[in-house]
C-alpha angles and dihedrals in degrees: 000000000000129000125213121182117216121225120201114196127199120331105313100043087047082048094052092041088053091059096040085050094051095045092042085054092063112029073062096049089044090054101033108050097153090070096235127149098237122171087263090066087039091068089078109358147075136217110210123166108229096205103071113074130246117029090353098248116262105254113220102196142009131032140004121267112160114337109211106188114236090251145133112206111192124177126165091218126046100230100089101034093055093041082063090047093047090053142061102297102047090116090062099064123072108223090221090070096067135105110169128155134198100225099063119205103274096235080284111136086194092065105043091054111032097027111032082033110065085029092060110019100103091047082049098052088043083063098039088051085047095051088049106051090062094061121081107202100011109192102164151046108197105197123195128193147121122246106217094060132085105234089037097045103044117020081034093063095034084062093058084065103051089048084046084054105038103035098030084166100057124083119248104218104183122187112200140202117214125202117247118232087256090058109160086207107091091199101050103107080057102054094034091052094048087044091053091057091060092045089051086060110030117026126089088209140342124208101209111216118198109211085208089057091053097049094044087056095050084044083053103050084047086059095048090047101046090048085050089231122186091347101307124177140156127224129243109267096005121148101264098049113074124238082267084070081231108129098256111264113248100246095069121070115244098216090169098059089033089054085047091058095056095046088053081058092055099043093056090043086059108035086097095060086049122037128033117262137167096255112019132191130206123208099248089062085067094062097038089056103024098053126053095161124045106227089040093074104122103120115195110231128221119194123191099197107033093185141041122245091246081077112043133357102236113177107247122280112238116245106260097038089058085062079045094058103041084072102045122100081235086081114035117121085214124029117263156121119239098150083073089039130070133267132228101174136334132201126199123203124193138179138186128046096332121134131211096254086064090049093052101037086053094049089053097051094046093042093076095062096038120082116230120194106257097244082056120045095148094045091137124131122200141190140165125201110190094201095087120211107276111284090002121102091210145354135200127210121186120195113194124196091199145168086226096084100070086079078075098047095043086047090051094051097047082053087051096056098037078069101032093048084064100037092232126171085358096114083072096057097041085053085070117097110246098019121104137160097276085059085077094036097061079043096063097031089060093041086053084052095055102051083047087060084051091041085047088057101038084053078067102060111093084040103123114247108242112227099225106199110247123241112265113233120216116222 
C-alpha cells in the first residue's frame, strides 16, 4: 500500500484540507468500525502512540492509538491555522508539521515566492523529508492552494519546485483554486499568471478549480432546497446551512460548502489508493493515461454526487443517469465545455456496488456524443473502488484531459493585460528583490504557449479518424 502527504498551502488550501481531513476521518471511522490501523487508514494517516515520549513511535498493526494525518499545513498568517488547532480536529495534526508567519503575503505573489521562499524553504523541506520518512512506500504530494492569493500563489508554486528538487520520483498532484472574474482581490490576474508559469514546469497534474463554478453549484443546491424539489432536504447543521440553521442567502459565499466540495473531489480521486476494489487505480496511472504531453497536463474534473450526506438528503441518481451527469456542465468543478472540445483522454472513477458491465455499457453509450483525438480513439480509464462515499450507494468522478480548458486560460491572461497594459500595481511587485518585469513576461509567454499547444489540438478536430486495422492474434 502506497502513502501520499498532503500540503496545504495559504488560507484557502489549509480551509479545503480541513474539510478532506474531516471527511476522510469519517468515511474511515464508517468502514472501519473495529478501530484497527489497517493499510486504508495507512494511505494518509499515521498511528503513534502518545504515551511514549519523544516523536511518539509509528504503530504497524492493531489498534488505534492517535492518529496524526500525513500533512504539511503552511499559511503565511496565523488566523486559519489556529482556527484548525483550536477546533476538532486539533489532535490530528502534529505540531511539528506547521510554518506559519504574522505578517501574511499581501496578496502579493512576489513576495510568497521570492521572499517567504528563500526565507522558509529549509524549515519546508525539514518538514517534507519528515513527512517522508514516515511513510514507507510515498507516491504522492498532494498540494493545495488558491491562485489569486499571495502565499498560495506564490509560496504555494515555489514549493512545487523544491519537491520537484528534492523527490524527483514522487508525483506532484496540485489542486488549484482559480479566481472568478468578480475576485475581490485587485492583484489576482498577477499572482495567477505568475502561478501558471510554475505549474507549466513542475506539476504532474493539476486539477484546476473555478471558485464561480463552485459557487454556481451551492446556488444551485439552495435552489434545489428552497423549491423542495425531489424530496430535498438539509440537514440540521450541514455545511450549506449557517449556524442560524437558515439555508445561506445567496449573496454571501458559502466557503464552507464550496471547501467541502473540493475535499469530496479528493476523496474520490483517492479512494483507489485507499480501499480494494475490483479494478484499482493508482495515481500514477492517472498520470500514465491522462496525460500524453507533458505541459498539457490540466485535467476537468465531474463530481455525482457534488456533496456529502452530511449536507442534503437527494434522493439517489440511477445508474445510468450518474454517467449522464459526470459529463454535463451541471457538474463540473470549472466551467467549461468539454462535450464541444476535444478530448485527449478521460478517466472515470467510480465507487460503491457497480460492475464492469455497467462501466463499459455506459462508455459505449456516451462515446458516440464525446469527441476523442484521432491518434486516440480508446483513450478511456477506468476504476472501481467497492467501498461506496458515507450514506451514498454509489459515486462517479470524471476526470477529463480536454481542449476546453484554454476559455480559462484565455480568460486569465485578458485580466492580466488589462493590468499590465497600465502597469498597475506593478510598482509592488518590482519593489521585490529578484523580480523584475521579464518575470511576467515569461509568465505570459509560457501561458501563450500553453493555449498554442491547445490551438494546435483543437485544429485537429474535423481530421477523419483513420480506422487502422487491429493484430490478429493467433489462438
Amino acid at each position: 500500500m502506497t502513502q501520499s502527504v498532503v500540503v496545504q498551502v495559504g488560507q484557502c488550501g489549509n480551509q479545503i484540507g480541513c474539510c478532506f481531513w474531516d471527511l476522510a476521518l469519517r468515511e474511515h471511522a464508517a468502514v472501519n468500525q473495529k478501530g484497527i490501523y489497517d493499510e486504508a487508514i495507512s494511505s494518509f494517516f499515521r498511528n503513534v502512540d502518545t504515551r511514549v515520549v519523544g516523536d511518539g513511535g509509528s504503530i504497524s498493526k492493531g489498534k488505534i492509538c492517535s492518529l496524526k494525518a500525513r500533512a504539511v499545513l503552511i499559511d503565511m498568517e496565523e488566523g486559519v491555522v489556529n482556527e484548525i488547532l483550536q477546533g476538532p480536529l486539533r489532535d490530528v495534526f502534529d505540531s511539528k508539521q506547521l510554518i506559519t508567519d504574522i505578517s501574511g503575503s499581501g496578496n502579493n505573489w512576489a513576495v510568497g515566492h521570492k521572499v517567504f521562499g528563500s526565507l522558509y524553504q529549509e524549515q519546508i523541506l525539514e518538514k517534507l523529508r519528515k513527512s517522508a520518512e514516515h511513510c514507507d512506500c510515498l507516491q504522492c504530494f498532494f498540494i493545495i492552494h488558491s491562485m489569486g492569493g499571495g502565499t498560495g500563489s506564490g509560496l504555494g508554486t515555489f514549493l512545487l519546485k523544491v519537491l520537484e528538487d528534492e523527490f524527483p520520483e514522487v508525483y506532484r498532484f496540485v489542486t488549484s483554486i482559480y479566481p472568478s472574474g468578480e475576485d475581490d482581490v485587485i492583484t489576482s490576474p498577477y499572482n495567477s499568471i505568475l502561478a501558471m508559469k510554475e505549474l507549466n514546469e513542475h506539476a504532474d497534474c493539476v486539477l484546476p478549480i473555478d471558485n464561480q463554478s463552485l459557487f454556481d453549484i451551492i446556488s444551485k443546491i439552495d435552489l434545489m432546497v428552497n423549491s423542495g424539489k425531489l424530496g430535498t432536504t438539509v440537514k440540521p447543521k450541514s455545511l450549506v446551512t449557517s449556524s442560524a440553521g437558515a439555508v445561506k442567502k445567496r449573496h454571501q459565499k458559502p466557503f464552507d460548502a464550496m471547501n467541502n466540495i473540493v475535499a469530496n473531489l479528493l476523496l474520490n480521486l483517492t479512494s483507489s489508493a485507499r480501499f480494494e476494489g475490483s479494478l484499482n487505480m493508482d495515481l500514477n496511472e492517472i498520470s500514465m493515461n491522462l496525460v500524453p504531453f507533458p505541459q498539457l497536463h490540466y485535467l476537468v474534473s465531474s463530481l455525482t454526487p457534488l456533496y456529502t450526506l452530511a449536507d442534503v438528503n437527494i434522493p439517489t441518481r440511477r445508474l445510468d443517469q450518474m454517467f449522464s451527469d459526470a459529463f454535463s456542465k451541471d457538474h463540473q468543478l470549472i466551467r467549461a465545455d468539454p462535450k464541444h472540445s476535444l478530448y485527449l483522454a478521460c478517466a472515470l472513477m467510480v465507487r460503491g456496488n457497480v460492475q464492469v458491465s455497467d462501466l463499459r455499457r455506459n462508455i459505449e453509450r456516451l462515446k458516440p456524443s464525446l469527441q476523442f483525438v484521432s491518434w486516440n480513439q480508446e483513450g478511456w480509464k477506468t476504476s472501481l473502488c467497492s467501498v461506496p462515499p458515507v450514506g451514498h450507494s454509489h459515486s462517479l468522478l470524471a476526470l477529463a484531459n480536454n481542449t476546453c480548458v484554454k476559455p480559462t486560460f484565455m480568460e486569465l491572461k485578458e485580466r492580466f493585460m488589462r493590468l499590465y497594459r497600465k502597469k498597475a500595481h506593478l510598482h509592488h511587485y518590482l519593489q521585490i528583490e529578484g523580480m523584475e518585469e521579464s518575470c511576467f513576461m515569461e509568465a505570459v509567454s509560457s501561458l501563450s504557449g500553453l493555449v498554442e499547444e491547445y490551438n494546435q489540438l483543437d485544429a485537429t478536430k474535423s481530421m477523419p479518424v483513420e480506422d487502422l486495422p487491429r493484430l490478429s492474434i493467433a489462438v
